[in-house]
PAZAPA-4460 file (N, C-alpha, C; in steps of 0.05 Angstrom, whole numbers, plus 32768, in hexadecimal, padded with zeros to 4 digits):
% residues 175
    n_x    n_y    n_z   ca_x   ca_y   ca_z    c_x    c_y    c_z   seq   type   mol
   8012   7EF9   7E54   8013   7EFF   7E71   8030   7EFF   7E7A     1      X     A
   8042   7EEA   7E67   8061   7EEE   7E7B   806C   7F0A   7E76     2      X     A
   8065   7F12   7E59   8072   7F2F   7E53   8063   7F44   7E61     3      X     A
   8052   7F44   7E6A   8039   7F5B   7E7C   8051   7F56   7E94     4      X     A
   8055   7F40   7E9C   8064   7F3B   7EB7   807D   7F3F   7EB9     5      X     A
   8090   7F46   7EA4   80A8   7F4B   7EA1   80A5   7F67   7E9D     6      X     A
   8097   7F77   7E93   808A   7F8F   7E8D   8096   7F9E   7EA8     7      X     A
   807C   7F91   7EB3   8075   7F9F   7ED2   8094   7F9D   7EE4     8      X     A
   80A9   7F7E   7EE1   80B9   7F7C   7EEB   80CE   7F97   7EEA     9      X     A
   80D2   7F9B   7ED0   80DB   7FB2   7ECE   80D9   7FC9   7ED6    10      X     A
   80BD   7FCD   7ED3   80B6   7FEA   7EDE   80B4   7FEC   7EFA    11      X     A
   80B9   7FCE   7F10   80B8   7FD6   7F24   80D3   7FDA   7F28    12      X     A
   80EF   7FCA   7F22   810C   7FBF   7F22   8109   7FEE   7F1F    13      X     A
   8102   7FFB   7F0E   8113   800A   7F00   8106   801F   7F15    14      X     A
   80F1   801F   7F1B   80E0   8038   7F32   80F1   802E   7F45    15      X     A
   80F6   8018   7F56   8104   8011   7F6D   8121   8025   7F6B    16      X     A
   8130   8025   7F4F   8144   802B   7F51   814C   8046   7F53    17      X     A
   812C   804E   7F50   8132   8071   7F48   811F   807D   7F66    18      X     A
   8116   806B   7F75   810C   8076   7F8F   8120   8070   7FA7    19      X     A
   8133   805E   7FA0   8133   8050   7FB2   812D   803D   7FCF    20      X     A
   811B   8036   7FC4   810F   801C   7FDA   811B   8009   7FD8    21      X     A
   8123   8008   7FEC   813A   7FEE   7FEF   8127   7FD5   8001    22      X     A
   8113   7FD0   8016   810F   7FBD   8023   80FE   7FA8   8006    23      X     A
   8104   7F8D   800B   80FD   7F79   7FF4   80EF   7F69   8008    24      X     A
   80D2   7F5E   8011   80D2   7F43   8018   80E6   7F29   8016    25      X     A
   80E4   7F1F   802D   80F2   7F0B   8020   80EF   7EF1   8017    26      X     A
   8100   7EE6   8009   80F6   7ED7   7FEA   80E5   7EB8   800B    27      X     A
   80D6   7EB9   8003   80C2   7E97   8003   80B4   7E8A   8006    28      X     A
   80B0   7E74   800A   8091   7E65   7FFC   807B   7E6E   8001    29      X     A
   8077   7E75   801C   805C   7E76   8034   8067   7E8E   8042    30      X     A
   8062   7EAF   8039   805E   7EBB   804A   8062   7EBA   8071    31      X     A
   806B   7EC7   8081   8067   7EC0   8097   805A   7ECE   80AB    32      X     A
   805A   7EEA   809B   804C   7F08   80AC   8032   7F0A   80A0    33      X     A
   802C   7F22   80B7   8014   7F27   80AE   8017   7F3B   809E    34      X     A
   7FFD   7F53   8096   7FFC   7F6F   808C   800D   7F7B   809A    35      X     A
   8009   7F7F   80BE   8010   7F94   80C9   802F   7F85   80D2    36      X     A
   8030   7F71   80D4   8052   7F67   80DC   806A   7F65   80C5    37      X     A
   8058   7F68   80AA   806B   7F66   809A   8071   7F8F   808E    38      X     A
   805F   7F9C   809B   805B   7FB2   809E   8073   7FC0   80AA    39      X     A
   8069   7FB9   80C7   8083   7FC4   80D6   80A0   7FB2   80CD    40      X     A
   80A1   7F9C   80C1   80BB   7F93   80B3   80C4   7FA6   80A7    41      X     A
   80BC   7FAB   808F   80BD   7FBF   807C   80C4   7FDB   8088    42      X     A
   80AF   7FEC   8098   80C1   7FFE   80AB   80D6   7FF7   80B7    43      X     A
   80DD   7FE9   80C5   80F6   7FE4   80CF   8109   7FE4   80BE    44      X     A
   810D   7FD7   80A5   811C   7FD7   8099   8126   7FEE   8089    45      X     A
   8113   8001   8085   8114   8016   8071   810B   802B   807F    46      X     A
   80FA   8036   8092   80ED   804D   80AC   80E2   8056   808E    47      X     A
   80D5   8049   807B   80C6   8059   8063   80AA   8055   8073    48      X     A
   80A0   8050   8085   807F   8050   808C   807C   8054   80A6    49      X     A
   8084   806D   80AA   807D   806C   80CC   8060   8083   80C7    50      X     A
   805B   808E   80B8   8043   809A   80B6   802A   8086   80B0    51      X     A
   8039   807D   809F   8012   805B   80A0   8012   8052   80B9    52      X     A
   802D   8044   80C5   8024   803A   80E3   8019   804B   80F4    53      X     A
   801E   8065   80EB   801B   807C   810C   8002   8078   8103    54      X     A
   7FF6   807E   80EA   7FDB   8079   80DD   7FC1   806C   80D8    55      X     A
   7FC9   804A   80DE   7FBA   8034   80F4   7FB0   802F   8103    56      X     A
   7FC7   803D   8114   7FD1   8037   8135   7FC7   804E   8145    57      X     A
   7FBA   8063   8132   7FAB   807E   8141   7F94   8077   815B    58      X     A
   7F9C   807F   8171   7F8B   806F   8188   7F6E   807C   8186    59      X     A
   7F6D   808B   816D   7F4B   808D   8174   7F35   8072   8160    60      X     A
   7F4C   8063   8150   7F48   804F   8146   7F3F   803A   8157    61      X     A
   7F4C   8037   8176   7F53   8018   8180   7F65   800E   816F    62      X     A
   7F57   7FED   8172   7F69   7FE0   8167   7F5B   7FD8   8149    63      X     A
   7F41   7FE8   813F   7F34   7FE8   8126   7F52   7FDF   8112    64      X     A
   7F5C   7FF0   80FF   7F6F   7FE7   80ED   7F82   7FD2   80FA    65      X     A
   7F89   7FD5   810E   7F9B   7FB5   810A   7F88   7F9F   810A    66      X     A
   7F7A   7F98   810F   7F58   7F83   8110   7F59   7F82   80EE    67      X     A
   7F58   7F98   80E0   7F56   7F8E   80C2   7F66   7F83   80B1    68      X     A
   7F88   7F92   80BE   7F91   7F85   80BA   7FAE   7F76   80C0    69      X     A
   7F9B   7F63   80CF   7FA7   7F44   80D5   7F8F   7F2E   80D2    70      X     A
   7F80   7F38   80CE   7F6D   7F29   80CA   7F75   7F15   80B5    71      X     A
   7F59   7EFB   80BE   7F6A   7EE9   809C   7F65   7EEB   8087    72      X     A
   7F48   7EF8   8088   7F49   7F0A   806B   7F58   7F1A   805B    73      X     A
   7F56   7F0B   8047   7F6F   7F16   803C   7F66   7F37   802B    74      X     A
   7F7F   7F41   8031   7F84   7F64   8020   7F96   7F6E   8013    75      X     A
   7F94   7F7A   8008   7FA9   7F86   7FF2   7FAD   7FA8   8006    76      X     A
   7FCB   7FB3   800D   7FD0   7FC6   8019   7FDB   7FD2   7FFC    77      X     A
   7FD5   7FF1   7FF9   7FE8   8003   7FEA   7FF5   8019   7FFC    78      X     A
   8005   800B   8008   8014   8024   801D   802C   803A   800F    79      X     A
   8016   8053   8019   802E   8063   8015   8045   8068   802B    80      X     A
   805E   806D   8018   8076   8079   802A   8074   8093   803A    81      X     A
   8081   8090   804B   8084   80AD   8060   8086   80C6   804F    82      X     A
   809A   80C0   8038   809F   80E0   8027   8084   80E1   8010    83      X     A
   806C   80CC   800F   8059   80D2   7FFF   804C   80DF   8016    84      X     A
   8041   80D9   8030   802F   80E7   8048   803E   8103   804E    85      X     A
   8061   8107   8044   8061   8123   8050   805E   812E   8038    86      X     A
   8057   8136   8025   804C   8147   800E   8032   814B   8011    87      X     A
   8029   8140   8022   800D   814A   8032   8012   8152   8047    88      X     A
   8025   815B   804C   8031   8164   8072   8023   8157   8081    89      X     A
   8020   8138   807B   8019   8127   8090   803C   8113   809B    90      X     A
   8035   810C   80B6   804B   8104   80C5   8042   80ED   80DF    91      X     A
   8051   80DF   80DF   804F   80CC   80F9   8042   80E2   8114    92      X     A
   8045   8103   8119   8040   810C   812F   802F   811A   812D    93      X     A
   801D   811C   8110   8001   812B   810E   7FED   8119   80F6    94      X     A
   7FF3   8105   80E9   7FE1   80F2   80E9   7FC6   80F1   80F0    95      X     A
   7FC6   80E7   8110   7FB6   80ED   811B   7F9D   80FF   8122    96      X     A
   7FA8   8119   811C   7FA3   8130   8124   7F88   8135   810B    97      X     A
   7F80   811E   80F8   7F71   8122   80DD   7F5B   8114   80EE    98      X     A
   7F4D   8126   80E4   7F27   8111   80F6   7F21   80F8   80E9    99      X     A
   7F1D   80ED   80FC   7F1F   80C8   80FC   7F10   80C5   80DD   100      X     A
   7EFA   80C7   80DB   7EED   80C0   80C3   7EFB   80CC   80AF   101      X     A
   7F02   80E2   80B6   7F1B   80E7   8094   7F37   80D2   8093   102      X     A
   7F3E   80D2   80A9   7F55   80C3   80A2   7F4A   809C   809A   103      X     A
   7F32   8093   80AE   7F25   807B   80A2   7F25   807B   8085   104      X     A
   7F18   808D   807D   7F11   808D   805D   7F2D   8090   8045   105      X     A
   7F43   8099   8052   7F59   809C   8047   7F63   8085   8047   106      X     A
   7F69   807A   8057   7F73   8059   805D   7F5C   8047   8050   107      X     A
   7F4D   804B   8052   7F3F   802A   8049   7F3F   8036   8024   108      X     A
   7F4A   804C   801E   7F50   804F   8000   7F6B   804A   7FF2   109      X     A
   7F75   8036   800B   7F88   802D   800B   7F8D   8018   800D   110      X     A
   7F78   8001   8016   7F70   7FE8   8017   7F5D   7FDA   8001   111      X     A
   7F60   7FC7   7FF5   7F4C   7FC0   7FEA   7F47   7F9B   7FF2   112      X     A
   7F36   7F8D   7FE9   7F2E   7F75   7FF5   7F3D   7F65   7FE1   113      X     A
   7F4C   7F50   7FF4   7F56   7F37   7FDB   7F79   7F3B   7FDA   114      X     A
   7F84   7F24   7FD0   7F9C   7F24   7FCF   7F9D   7F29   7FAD   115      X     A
   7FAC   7F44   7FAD   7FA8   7F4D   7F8A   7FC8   7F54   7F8B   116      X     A
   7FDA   7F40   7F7A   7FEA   7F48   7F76   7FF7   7F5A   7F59   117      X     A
   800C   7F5C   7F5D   8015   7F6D   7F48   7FFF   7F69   7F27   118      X     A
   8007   7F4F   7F26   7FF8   7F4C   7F0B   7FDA   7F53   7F05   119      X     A
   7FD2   7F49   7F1E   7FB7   7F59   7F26   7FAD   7F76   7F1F   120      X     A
   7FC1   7F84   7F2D   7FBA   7F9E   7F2A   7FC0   7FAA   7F09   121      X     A
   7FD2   7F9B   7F08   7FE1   7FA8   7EE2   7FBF   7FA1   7ECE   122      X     A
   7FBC   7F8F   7EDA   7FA3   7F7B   7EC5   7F8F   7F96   7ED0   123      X     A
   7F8F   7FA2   7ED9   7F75   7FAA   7EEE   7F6C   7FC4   7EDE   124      X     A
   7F58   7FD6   7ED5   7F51   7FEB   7ED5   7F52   8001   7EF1   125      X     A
   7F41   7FEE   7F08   7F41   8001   7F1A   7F39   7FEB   7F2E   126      X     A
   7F39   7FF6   7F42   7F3D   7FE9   7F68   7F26   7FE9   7F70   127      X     A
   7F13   7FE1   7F7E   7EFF   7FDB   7F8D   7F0B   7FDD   7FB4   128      X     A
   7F0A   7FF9   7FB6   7F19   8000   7FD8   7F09   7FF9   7FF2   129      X     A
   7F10   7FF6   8008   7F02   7FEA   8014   7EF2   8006   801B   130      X     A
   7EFE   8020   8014   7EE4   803C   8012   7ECC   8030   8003   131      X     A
   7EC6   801E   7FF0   7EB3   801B   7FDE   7EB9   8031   7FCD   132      X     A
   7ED3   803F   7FCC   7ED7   8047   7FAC   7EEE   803C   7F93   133      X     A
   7EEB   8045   7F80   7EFC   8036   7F6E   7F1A   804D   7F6A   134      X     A
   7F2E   8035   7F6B   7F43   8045   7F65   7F4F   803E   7F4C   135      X     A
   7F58   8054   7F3B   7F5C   8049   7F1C   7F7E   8048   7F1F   136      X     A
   7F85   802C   7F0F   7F9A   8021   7F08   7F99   8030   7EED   137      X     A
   7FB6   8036   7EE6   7FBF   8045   7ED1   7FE0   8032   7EC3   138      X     A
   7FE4   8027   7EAE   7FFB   801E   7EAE   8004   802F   7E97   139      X     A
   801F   8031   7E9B   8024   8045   7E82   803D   805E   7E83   140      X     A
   8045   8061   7E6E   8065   806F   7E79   8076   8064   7E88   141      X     A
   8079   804A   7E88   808C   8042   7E9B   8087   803E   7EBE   142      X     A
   8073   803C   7EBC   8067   8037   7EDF   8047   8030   7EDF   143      X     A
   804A   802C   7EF6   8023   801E   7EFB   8021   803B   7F13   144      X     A
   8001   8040   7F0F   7FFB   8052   7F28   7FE1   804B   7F2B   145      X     A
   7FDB   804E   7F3C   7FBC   8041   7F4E   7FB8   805D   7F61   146      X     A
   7F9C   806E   7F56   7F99   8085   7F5D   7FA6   80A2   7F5C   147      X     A
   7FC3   809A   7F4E   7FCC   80AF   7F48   7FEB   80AE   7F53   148      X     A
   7FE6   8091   7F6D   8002   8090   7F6C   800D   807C   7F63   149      X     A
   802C   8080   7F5B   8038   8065   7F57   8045   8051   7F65   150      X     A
   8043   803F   7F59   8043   8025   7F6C   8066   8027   7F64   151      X     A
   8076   8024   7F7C   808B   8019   7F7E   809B   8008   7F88   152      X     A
   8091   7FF4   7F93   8096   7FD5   7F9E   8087   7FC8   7FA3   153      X     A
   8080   7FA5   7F96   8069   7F9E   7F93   8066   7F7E   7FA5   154      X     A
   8056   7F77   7FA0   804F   7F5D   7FAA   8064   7F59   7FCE   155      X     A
   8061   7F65   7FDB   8071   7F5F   7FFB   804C   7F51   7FFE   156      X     A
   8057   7F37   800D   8047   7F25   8005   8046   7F1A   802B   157      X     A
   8030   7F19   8031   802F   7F18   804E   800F   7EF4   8052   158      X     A
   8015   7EF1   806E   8006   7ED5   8063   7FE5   7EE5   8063   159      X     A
   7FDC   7EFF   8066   7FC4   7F00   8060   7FC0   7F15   804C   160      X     A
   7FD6   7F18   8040   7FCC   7F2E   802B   7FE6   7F39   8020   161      X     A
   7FDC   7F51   8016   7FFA   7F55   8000   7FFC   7F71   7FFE   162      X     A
   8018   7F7D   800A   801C   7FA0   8003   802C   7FA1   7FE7   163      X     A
   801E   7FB4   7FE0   8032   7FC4   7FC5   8033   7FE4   7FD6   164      X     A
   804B   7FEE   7FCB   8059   8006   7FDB   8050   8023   7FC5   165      X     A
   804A   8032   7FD7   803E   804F   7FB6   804F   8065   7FC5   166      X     A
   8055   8071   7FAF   8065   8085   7FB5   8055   80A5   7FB7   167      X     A
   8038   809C   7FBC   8022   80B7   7FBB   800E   80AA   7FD3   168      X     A
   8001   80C0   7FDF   7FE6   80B8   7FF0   7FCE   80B3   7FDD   169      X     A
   7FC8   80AC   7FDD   7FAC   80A9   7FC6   7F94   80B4   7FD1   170      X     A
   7F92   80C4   7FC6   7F7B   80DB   7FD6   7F62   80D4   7FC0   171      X     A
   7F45   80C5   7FD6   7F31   80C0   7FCF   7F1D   80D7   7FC2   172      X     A
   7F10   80D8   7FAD   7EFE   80EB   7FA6   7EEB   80E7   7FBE   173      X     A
   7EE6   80FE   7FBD   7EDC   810F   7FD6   7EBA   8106   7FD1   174      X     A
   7EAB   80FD   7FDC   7E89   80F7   7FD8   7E7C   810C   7FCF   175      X     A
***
């Protein structure tokens, strides 16, 4: 398990270096944010997620996604970056503009139940989403991907749950 963990250390240390994502949680004991506060941390620091928040925060939602998550149930976020949503010519100013149940079903294939950290997901075949579909973990060539995208910053560790950062939208098979 320590070499699986030094594994993964690597392959995240070496994707960080070649994407550049610079925002790191910061180092300690007890978490202090939530999903969505350590969220907008992370935007602030880096403006890499203003398409997930525009994406949340869509008012035909309410306040549905922030309710999920801040809740104390705990979740695992795989948020993609702004430059994974514009290779879908999606954007903080048309987001929205996707009919609610498509964009619901996009996001909750983005959530899954439980605090699953890094090692979690490496150990993992595939994801259990809060869509009720499975997303397959792939490790291999030098990176982890979960649906096709790769994970490039891991464990930002919040007191109810835990983001890992993907550098793809993960687009759910279609029913």
């Amino acid at each position: 398990m320590k070499k699986l963990w030094l594994v993964l250390s690597m392959v995240m240390v070496l994707a960080l270096a070649t994407t550049g994502f610079a925002f790191a949680a910061p180092a300690q004991d007890e978490p202090t944010l939530n999903l969505v506060e350590l969220a907008l941390a992370a935007n602030e620091a880096t403006g890499d997620f203003d398409t997930l928040i525009a994406a949340v925060t869509c008012p035909y939602f309410g306040n549905g996604f922030i309710q999920i998550l801040t809740a104390a149930r705990p979740r695992t976020v795989f948020a993609p970056t702004d430059a994974a949503f514009a290779r879908l010519e999606l954007n903080p100013e048309n987001i929205c503009t996707l009919p609610k149940e498509t964009l619901k079903y996009l996001l909750f294939y983005h959530i899954t139940n439980g605090r699953v950290d890094s090692g979690q997901v490496v150990a993992s075949e595939q994801l259990m989403m809060l869509n009720k579909l499975y997303a397959p973990v792939v490790v291999g060539d030098g990176s982890v991907r979960i649906a096709g995208a790769e994970i490039v910053a891991v464990d930002l560790m919040a007191t109810n749950g835990i983001i890992h950062v993907i550098d793809g939208v993960m687009l759910p098979p279609t029913p």
